[in-house]
py3Dmol code that shows the C-alpha trace and the ligand (Angstrom):
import py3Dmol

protein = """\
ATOM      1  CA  UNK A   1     121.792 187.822 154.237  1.00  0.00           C
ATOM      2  CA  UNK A   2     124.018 185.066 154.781  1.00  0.00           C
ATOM      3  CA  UNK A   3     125.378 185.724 150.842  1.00  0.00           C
ATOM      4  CA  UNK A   4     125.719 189.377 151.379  1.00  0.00           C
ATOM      5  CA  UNK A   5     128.153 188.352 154.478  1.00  0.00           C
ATOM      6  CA  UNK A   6     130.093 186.184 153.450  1.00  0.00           C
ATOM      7  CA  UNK A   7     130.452 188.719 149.973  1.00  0.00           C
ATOM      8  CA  UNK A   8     131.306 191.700 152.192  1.00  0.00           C
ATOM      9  CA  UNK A   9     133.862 189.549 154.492  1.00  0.00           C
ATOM     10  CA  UNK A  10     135.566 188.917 151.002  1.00  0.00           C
ATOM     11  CA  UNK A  11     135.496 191.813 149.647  1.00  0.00           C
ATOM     12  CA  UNK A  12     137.204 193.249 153.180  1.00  0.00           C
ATOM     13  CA  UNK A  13     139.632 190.849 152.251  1.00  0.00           C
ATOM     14  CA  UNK A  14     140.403 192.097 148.475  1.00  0.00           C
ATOM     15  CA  UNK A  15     143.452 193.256 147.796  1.00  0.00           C
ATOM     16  CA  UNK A  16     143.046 196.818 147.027  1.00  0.00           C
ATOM     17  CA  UNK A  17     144.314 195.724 143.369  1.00  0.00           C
ATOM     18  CA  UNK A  18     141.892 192.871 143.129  1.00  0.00           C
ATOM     19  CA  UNK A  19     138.884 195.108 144.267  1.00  0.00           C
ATOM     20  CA  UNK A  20     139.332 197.826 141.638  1.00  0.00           C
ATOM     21  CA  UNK A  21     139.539 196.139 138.903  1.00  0.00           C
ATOM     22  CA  UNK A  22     136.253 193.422 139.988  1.00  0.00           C
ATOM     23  CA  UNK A  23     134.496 196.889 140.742  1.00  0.00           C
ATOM     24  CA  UNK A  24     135.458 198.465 137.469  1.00  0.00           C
ATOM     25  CA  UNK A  25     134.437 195.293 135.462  1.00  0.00           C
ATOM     26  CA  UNK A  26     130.836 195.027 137.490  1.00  0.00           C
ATOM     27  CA  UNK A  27     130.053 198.783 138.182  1.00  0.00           C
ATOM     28  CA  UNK A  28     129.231 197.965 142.104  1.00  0.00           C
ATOM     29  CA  UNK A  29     130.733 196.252 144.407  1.00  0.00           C
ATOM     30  CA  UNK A  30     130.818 192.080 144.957  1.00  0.00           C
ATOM     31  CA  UNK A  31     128.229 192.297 147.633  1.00  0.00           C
ATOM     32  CA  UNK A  32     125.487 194.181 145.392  1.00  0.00           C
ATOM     33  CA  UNK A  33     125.553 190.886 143.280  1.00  0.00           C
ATOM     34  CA  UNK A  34     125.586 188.198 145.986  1.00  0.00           C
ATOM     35  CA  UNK A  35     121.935 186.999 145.473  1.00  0.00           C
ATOM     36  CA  UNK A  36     121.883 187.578 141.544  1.00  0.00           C
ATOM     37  CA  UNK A  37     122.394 184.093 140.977  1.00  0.00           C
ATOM     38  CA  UNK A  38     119.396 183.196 142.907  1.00  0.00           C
ATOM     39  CA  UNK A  39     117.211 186.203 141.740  1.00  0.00           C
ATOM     40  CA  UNK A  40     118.138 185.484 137.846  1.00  0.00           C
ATOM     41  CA  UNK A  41     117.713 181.624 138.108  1.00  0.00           C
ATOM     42  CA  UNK A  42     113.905 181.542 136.793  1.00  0.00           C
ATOM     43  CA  UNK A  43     114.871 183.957 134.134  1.00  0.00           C
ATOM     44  CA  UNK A  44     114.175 183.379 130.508  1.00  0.00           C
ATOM     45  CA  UNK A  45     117.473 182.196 129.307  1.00  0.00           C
ATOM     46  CA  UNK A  46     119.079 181.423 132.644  1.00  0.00           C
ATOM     47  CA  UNK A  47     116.860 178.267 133.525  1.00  0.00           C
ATOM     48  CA  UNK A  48     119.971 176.183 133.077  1.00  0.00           C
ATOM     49  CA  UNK A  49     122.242 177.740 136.067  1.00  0.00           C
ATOM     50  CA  UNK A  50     118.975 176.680 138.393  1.00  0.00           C
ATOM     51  CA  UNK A  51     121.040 173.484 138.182  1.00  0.00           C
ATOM     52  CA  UNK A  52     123.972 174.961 139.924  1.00  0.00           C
ATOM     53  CA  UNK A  53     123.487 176.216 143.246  1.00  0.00           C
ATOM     54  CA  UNK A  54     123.974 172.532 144.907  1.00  0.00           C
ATOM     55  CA  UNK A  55     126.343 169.403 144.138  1.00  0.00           C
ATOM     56  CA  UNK A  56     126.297 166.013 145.102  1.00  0.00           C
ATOM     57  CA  UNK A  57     128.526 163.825 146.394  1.00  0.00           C
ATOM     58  CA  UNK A  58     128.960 159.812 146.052  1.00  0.00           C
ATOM     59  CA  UNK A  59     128.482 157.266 149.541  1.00  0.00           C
ATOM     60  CA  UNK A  60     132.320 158.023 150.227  1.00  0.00           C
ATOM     61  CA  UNK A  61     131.524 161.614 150.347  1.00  0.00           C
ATOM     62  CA  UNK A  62     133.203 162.386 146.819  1.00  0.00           C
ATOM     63  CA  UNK A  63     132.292 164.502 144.449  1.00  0.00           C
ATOM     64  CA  UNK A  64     129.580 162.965 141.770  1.00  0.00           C
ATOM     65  CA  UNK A  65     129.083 165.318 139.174  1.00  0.00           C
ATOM     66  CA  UNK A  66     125.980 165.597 137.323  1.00  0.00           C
ATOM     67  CA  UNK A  67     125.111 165.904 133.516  1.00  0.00           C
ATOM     68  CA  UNK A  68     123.283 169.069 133.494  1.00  0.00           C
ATOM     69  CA  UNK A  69     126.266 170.980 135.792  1.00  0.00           C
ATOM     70  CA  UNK A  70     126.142 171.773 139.676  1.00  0.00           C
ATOM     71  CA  UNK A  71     128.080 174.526 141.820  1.00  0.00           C
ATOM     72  CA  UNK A  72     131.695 172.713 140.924  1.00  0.00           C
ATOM     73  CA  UNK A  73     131.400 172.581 137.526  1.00  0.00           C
ATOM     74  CA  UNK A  74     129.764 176.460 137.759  1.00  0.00           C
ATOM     75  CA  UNK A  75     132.884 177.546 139.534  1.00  0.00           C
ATOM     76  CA  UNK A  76     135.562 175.670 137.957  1.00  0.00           C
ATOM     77  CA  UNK A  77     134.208 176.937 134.530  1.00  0.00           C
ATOM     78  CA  UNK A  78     133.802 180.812 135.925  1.00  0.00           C
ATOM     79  CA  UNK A  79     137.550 180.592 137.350  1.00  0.00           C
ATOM     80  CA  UNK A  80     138.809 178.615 134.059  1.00  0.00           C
ATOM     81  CA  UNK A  81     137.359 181.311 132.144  1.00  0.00           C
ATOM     82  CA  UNK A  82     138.719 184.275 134.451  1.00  0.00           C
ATOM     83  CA  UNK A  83     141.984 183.401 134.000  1.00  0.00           C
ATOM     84  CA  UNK A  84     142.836 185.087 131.260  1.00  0.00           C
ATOM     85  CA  UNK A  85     139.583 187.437 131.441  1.00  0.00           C
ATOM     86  CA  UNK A  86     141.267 190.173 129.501  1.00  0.00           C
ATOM     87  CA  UNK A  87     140.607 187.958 126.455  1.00  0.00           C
ATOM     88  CA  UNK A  88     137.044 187.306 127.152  1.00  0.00           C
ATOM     89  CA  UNK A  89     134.080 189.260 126.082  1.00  0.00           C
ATOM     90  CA  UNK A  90     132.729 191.705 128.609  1.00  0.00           C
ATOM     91  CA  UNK A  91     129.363 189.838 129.067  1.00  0.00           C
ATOM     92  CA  UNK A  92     131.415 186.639 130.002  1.00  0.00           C
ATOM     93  CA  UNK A  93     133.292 188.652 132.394  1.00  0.00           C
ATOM     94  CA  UNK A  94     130.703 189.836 134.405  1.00  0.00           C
ATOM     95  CA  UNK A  95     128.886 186.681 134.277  1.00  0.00           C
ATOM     96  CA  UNK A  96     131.304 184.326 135.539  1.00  0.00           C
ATOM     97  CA  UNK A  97     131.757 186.773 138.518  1.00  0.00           C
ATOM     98  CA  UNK A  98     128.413 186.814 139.351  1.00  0.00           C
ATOM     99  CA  UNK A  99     128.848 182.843 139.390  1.00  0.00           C
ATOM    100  CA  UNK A 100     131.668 183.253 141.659  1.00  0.00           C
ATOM    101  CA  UNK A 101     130.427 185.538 143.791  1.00  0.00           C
ATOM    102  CA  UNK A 102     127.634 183.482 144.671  1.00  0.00           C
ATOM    103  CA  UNK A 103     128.709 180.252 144.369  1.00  0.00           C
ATOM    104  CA  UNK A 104     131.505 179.822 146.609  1.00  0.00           C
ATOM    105  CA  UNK A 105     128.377 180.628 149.048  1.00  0.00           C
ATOM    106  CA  UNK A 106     126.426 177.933 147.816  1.00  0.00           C
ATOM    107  CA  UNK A 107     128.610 175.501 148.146  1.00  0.00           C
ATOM    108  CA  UNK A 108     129.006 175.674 151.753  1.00  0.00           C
ATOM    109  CA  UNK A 109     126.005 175.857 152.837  1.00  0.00           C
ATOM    110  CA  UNK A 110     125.410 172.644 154.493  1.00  0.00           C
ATOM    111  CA  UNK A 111     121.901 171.627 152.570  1.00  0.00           C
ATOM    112  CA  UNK A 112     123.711 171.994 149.331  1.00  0.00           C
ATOM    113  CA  UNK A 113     125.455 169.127 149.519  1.00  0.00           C
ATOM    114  CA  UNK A 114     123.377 166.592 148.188  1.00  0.00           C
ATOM    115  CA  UNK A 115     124.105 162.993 149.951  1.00  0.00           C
ATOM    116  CA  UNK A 116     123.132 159.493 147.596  1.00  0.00           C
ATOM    117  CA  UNK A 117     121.465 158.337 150.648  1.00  0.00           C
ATOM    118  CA  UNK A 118     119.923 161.463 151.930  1.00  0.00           C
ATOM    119  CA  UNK A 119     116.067 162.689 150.850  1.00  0.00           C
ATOM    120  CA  UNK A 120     114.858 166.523 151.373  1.00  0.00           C
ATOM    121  CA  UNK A 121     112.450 167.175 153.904  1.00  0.00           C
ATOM    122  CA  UNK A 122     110.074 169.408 156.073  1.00  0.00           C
ATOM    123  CA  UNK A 123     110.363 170.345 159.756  1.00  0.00           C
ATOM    124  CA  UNK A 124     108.314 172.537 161.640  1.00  0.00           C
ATOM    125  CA  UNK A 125     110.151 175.200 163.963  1.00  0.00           C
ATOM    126  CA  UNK A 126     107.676 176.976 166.390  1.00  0.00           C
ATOM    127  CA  UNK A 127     104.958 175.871 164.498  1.00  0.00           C
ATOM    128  CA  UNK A 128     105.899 177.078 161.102  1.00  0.00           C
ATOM    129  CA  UNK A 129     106.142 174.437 158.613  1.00  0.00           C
ATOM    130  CA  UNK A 130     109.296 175.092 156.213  1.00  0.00           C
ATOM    131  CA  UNK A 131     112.008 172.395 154.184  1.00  0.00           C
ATOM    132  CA  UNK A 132     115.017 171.990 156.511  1.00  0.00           C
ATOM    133  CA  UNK A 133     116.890 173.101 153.605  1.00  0.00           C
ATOM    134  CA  UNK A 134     115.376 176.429 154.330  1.00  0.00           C
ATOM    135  CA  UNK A 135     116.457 176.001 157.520  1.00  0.00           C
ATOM    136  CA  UNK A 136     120.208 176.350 157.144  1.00  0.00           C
ATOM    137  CA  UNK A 137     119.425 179.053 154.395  1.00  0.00           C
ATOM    138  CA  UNK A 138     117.751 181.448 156.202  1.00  0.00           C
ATOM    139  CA  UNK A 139     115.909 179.875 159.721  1.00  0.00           C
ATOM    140  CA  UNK A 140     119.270 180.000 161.679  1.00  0.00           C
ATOM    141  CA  UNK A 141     120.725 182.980 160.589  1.00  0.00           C
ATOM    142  CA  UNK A 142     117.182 184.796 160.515  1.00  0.00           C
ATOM    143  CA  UNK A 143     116.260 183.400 164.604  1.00  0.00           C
ATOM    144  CA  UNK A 144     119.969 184.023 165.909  1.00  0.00           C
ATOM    145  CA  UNK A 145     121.951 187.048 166.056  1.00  0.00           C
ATOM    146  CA  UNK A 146     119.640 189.112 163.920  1.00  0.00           C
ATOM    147  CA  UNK A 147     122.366 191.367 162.510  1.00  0.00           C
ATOM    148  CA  UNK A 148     122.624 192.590 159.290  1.00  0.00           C
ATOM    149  CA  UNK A 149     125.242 191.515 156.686  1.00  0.00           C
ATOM    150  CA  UNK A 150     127.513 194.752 157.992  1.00  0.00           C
ATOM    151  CA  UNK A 151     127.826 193.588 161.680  1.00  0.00           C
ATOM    152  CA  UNK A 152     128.092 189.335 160.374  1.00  0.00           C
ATOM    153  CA  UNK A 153     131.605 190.605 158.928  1.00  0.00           C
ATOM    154  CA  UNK A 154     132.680 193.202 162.134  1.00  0.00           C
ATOM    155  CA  UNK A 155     132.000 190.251 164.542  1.00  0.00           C
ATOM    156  CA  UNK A 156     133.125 187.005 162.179  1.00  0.00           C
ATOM    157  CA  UNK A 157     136.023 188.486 160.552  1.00  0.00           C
ATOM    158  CA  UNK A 158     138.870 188.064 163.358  1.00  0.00           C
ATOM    159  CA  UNK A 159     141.055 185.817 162.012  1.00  0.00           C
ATOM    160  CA  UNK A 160     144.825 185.969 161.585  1.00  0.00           C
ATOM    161  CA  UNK A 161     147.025 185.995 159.017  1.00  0.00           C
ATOM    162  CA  UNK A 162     148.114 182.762 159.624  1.00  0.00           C
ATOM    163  CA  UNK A 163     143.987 180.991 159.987  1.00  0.00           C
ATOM    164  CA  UNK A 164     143.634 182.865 156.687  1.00  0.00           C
ATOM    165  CA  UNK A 165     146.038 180.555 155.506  1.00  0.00           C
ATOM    166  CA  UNK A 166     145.132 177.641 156.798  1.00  0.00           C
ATOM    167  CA  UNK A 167     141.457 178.244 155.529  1.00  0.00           C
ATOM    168  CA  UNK A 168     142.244 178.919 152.349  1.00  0.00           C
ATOM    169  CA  UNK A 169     144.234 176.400 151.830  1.00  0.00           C
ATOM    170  CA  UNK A 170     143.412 173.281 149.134  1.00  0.00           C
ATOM    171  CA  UNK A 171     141.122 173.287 146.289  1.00  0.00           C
ATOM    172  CA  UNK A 172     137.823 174.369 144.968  1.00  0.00           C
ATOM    173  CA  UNK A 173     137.089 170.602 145.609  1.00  0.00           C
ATOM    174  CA  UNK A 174     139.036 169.849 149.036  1.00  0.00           C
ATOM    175  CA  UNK A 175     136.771 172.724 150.360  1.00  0.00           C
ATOM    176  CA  UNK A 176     133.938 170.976 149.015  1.00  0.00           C
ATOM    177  CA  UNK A 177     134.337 167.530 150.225  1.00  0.00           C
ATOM    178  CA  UNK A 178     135.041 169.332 153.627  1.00  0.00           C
ATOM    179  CA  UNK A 179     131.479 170.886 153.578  1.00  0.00           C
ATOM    180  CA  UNK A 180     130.004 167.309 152.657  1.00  0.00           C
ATOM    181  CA  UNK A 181     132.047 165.469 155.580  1.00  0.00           C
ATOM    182  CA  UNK A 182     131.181 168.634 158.031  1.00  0.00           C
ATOM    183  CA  UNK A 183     128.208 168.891 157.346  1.00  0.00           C
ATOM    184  CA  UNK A 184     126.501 165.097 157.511  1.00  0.00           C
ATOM    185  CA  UNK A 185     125.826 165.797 160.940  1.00  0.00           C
ATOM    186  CA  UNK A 186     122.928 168.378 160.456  1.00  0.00           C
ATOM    187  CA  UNK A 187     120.364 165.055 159.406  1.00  0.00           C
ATOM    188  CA  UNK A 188     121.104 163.471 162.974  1.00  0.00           C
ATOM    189  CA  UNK A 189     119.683 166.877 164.663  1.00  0.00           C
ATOM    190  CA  UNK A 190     115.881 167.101 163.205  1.00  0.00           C
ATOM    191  CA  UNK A 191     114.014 164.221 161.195  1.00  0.00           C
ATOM    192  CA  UNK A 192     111.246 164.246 158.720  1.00  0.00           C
ATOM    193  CA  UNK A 193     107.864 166.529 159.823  1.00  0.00           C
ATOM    194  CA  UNK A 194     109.862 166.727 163.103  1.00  0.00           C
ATOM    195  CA  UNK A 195     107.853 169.086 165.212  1.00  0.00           C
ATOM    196  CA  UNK A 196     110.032 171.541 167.617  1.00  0.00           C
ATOM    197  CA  UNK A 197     108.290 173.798 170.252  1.00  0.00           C
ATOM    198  CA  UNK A 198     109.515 177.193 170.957  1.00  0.00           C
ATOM    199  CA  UNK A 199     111.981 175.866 173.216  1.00  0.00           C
ATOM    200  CA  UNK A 200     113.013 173.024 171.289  1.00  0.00           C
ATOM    201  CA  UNK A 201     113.413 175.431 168.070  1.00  0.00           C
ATOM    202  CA  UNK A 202     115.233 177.801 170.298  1.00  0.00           C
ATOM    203  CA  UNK A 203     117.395 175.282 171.153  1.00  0.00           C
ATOM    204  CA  UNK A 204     118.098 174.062 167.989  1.00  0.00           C
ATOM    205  CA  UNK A 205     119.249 177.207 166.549  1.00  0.00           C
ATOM    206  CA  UNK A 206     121.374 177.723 170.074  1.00  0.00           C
ATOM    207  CA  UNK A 207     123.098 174.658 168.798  1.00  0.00           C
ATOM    208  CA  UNK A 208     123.261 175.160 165.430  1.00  0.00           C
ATOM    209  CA  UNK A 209     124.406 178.906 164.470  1.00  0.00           C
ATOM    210  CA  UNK A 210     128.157 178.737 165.281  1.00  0.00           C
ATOM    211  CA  UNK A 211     128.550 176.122 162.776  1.00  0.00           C
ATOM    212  CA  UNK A 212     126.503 178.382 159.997  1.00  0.00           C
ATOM    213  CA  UNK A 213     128.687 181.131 160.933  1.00  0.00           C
ATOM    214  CA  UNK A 214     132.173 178.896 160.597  1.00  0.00           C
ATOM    215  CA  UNK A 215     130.411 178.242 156.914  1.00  0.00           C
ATOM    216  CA  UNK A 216     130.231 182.085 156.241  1.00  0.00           C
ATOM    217  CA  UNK A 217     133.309 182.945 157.504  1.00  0.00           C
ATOM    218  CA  UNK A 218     135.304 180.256 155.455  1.00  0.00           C
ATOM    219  CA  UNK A 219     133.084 180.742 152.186  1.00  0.00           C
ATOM    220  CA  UNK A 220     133.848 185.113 152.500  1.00  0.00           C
ATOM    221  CA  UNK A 221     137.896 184.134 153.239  1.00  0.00           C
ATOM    222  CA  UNK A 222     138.079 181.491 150.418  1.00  0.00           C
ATOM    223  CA  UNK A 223     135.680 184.189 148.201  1.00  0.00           C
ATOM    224  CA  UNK A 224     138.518 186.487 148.281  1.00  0.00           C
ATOM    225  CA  UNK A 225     141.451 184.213 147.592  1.00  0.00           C
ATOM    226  CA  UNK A 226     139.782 182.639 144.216  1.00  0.00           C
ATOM    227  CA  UNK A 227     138.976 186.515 143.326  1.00  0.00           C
ATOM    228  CA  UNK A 228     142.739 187.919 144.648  1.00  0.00           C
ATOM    229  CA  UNK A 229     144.349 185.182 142.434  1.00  0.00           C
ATOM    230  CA  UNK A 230     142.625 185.679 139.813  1.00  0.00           C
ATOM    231  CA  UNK A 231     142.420 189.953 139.623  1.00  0.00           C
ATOM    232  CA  UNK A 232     145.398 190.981 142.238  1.00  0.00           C
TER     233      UNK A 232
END
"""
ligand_1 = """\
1
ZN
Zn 122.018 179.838 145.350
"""
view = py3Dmol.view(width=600, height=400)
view.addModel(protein, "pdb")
view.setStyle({"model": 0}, {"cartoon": {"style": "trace"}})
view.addModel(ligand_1, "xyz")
view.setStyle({"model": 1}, {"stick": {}})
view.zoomTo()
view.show()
């Protein structure tokens, strides 16, 4: 859900050039591809992109990249490519949107920053066990507002011109290294096989869903400025 948001706040944010000609190229719209990355991922011939849905960064909070790719090197390859996409074979095409399209997702979600110093875990919310990188996947979006990807982008989307800007603003990697600095904070809020009542999750997820929704709305506006520059 959170993918098909922050897709349709971009593509609300298209210019009208930019979304005809993605549209044309893919045969449906941004949003109907927002997940393929993750649904394609155990795929015969795709196992490599399970690689690059996260990205790690260094103890200064820098970007380390990895030998086998993450989400940087998936974008900055789909955009390098995209850039003069009238010269690329149609499979490419389509293919490095679909990275795109999901990607600039990824890579603000708050768990897929990987930290040198920071191991994965479970928690259990309400007495469901589940990996806390589940948790800002799905848990606080799914036990929050409860709306579908349609009302995410009525209610999110409210920004001016001029935040627009300022969001979108910077690199592929400033944007990143913002999500890694941002983001440390969620590891202070739960530990390790933490256990939260149904108050306590409640309460954690009253805490915590603005700051998933701040990641959606920046990922859909920046979404739409790597597409408009590169299609408008
Ligand atoms: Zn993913």
């Amino acid at each position: 859900m959170g993918h098909d948001a922050i897709a349709y706040i971009a593509e609300c944010n298209l210019t009208p050039k930019a979304k005809k000609t993605i549209e044309k190229i893919l045969g449906h719209s941004i949003v109907y591809y927002a997940t393929w990355m993750d649904e394609w991922r155990a795929e015969p011939g795709y196992e490599h992109t399970s690689a690059w849905h996260t990205a790690s960064v260094d103890k200064n909070l820098v970007y380390a990249p990895r030998p086998k790719g993450d989400v940087i090197f998936a974008l900055e390859d789909a955009i390098a490519k995209l850039q003069d996409y009238k010269q690329q074979d149609d499979s490419t095409v389509v293919m490095s949107l679909r990275c795109i399209i999901h990607f600039v997702g990824d890579m603000h979600c708050p768990v897929h920053v990987k930290y040198a110093d920071q191991k994965s875990y479970n928690v259990y919310l309400n007495g469901d066990k589940c990996s806390y990188h589940n948790v800002w996947d799905d848990q606080i979006i799914s036990r929050s507002h409860r709306w579908g990807y349609l009302e995410y982008a009525h209610q999110l989307d409210r920004c001016t011109k001029q935040q627009i800007k300022t969001i979108t603003a910077g690199t592929l990697r400033d944007w990143f290294h913002e999500n890694a600095r941002d983001s440390r904070h969620i590891y202070e809020l739960v530990g390790p096989n933490e256990k939260l009542d149904k108050n306590e999750t409640k309460s954690f997820v009253n805490h915590t869903h603005e700051y998933a929704e701040r990641q959606i709305l920046r990922a859909g506006y920046r979404l739409a400025h790597v597409l408009n520059e590169l299609f408008d």
